[in-house]
C-alpha positions, 0 to 999 in steps of 0.5 A, a space after each residue: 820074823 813073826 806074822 800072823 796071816 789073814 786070808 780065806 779063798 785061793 787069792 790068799 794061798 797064792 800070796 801064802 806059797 809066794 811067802 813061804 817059798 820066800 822062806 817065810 812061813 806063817 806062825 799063825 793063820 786066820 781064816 773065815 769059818 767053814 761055809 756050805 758049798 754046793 747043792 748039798 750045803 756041805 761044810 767046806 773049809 777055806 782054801 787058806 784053812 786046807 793049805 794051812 792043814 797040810 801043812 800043820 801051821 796053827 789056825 783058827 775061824 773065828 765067826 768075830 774077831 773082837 771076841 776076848 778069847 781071839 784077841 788075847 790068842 793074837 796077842 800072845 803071839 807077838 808078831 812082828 806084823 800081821 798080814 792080810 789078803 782077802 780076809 773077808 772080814 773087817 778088821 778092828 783097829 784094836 787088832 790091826 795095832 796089835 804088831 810091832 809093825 803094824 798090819 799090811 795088806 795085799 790089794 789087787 789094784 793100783 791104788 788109790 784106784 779101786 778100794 773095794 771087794 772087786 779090784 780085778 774084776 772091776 778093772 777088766 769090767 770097767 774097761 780099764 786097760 791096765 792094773 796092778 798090786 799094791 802092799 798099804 798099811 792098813 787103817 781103819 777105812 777101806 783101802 785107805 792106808 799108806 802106801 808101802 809098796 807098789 807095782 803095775 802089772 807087767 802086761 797092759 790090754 787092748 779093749 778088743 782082748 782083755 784077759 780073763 778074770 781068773 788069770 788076772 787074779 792068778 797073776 796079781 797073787 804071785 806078783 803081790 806075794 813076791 813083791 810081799 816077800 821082798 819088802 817084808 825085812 826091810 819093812 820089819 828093819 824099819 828102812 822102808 816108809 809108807 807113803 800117803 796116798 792121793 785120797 782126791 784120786 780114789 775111785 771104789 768097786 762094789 761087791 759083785 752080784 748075780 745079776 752083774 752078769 747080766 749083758 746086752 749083747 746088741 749094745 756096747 761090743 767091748 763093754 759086753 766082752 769085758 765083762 764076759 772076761 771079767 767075770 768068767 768064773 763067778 757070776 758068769 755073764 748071761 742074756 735071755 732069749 724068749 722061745 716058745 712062750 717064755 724066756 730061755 737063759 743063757 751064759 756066755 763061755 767064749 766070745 770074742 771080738 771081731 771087726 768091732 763086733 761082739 762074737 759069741 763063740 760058746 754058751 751053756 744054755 739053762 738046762 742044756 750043756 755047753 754047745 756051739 752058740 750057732 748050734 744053739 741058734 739053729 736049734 731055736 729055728 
């Protein structure tokens, strides 16, 4: 079997070591171009692109995927089927019909729920209390392809303790790569069949931004804990508190709940390293 892989930040890697430890290993990567990170703007590969060096597997970053040169080097590979997670880039018809087999995606929710940029996060921040991956060939709308494939995460959560966004993520990627791996050769022998899926049940996630980390600690208590989990890693949540004159931010790192009420264990207030939250109140009497 012959594939092409599309993928860019850790989620695809995850997805990749599940693959290659299934003893399929890619014969070509695409990943998005290197992007500045960090105060001082350096140009940083993608984690799929620095998986894919120490490994010697052939790469390339293309800025557009419809350029001639691209297409023509995806042609002449000849996949059997190419294979996306987390890309970050549309996807032209043209080349999604370039394999014999098609294109499959990876996606992190149970579709038809959650299509979208934000299926983990917006599952634990939308007060979903279960989730799960989904393998879909993909078409030309979002998310919107058959189904291949499909299995719930192992674990559901209560509201009062949903799991943290980053270990969520960590977990879907090995379940979709396994899950990715087991049916690949019966989906290249053609005895595996994608199944439509229920289009009048889809709900959407958007792209989150900063300021969806931006919470009222006072109202909802387990509205405001899925979303310190949620977003644990980026965008971090964060409320204001005005001292001295102006308005001081700061980002939550632990919390819990307890007797129905949101406790802040942690925070990182702006300009200042992480401390105890009651250390922190005390500090502003």
């Amino acid at each position: 079997m012959k594939y092409v892989y599309f993928g860019t930040p850790q989620f695809a890697v995850t997805v990749l070591d599940e693959l290659t430890l299934a003893g399929f290993p890619p014969a070509l990567i695409v990943t998005s171009p290197d992007k500045p990170a960090g105060r001082k703007l350096i140009l940083t590969p993608s984690p799929v692109k620095l998986w894919a060096a120490e490994r010697n597997i052939p790469i390339i970053t293309p800025e557009k995927l419809r350029e001639e040169s691209v297409v023509t080097q995806l042609r002449a590979i000849s996949a059997d089927v190419f294979i996306v997670a987390a890309y970050g880039k549309l996807i032209p018809q043209s080349i999604l019909d370039l394999p014999s087999h098609g294109t499959i995606n990876v996606h992190p929710s149970l579709l038809p729920l959650l299509r979208g940029p934000s299926p983990i996060e917006s599952a634990i921040a939308g007060g979903l209390t279960q989730t799960g991956v989904s393998i879909m060939l993909l078409d030309a709308d979002m998310d919107h392809g058959p189904i291949i494939a499909q299995e719930k995460y192992a674990e559901d959560w209560s509201k009062e303790n949903p799991p943290k966004g980053s270990f969520l993520e960590h977990a879907l990627a090995h379940q979709g790569g396994k899950l990715l791996a087991k049916i690949l050769p019966a989906w290249i022998s053609g005895t595996l069949h994608a199944t439509e899926q229920q289009h009048a049940l889809a709900t959407f996630c958007a792209k989150i931004t900063k300021e969806d980390g931006r919470i009222d600690i006072t109202s909802d208590p387990f509205a405001a804990i899925a979303k310190i989990r949620a977003y644990d890693v980026w965008p971090g949540t964060f409320f204001f508190v005005q001292h001295a004159g102006r308005d001081i931010r700061v980002r939550i790192s632990d919390a819990h709940i307890n007797d129905g009420k949101l406790v802040i264990d942690k925070v990182i207030p702006e300009g200042k390293k992480e401390m105890q939250y009651a250390d922190f109140l005390r500090g502003l009497k």
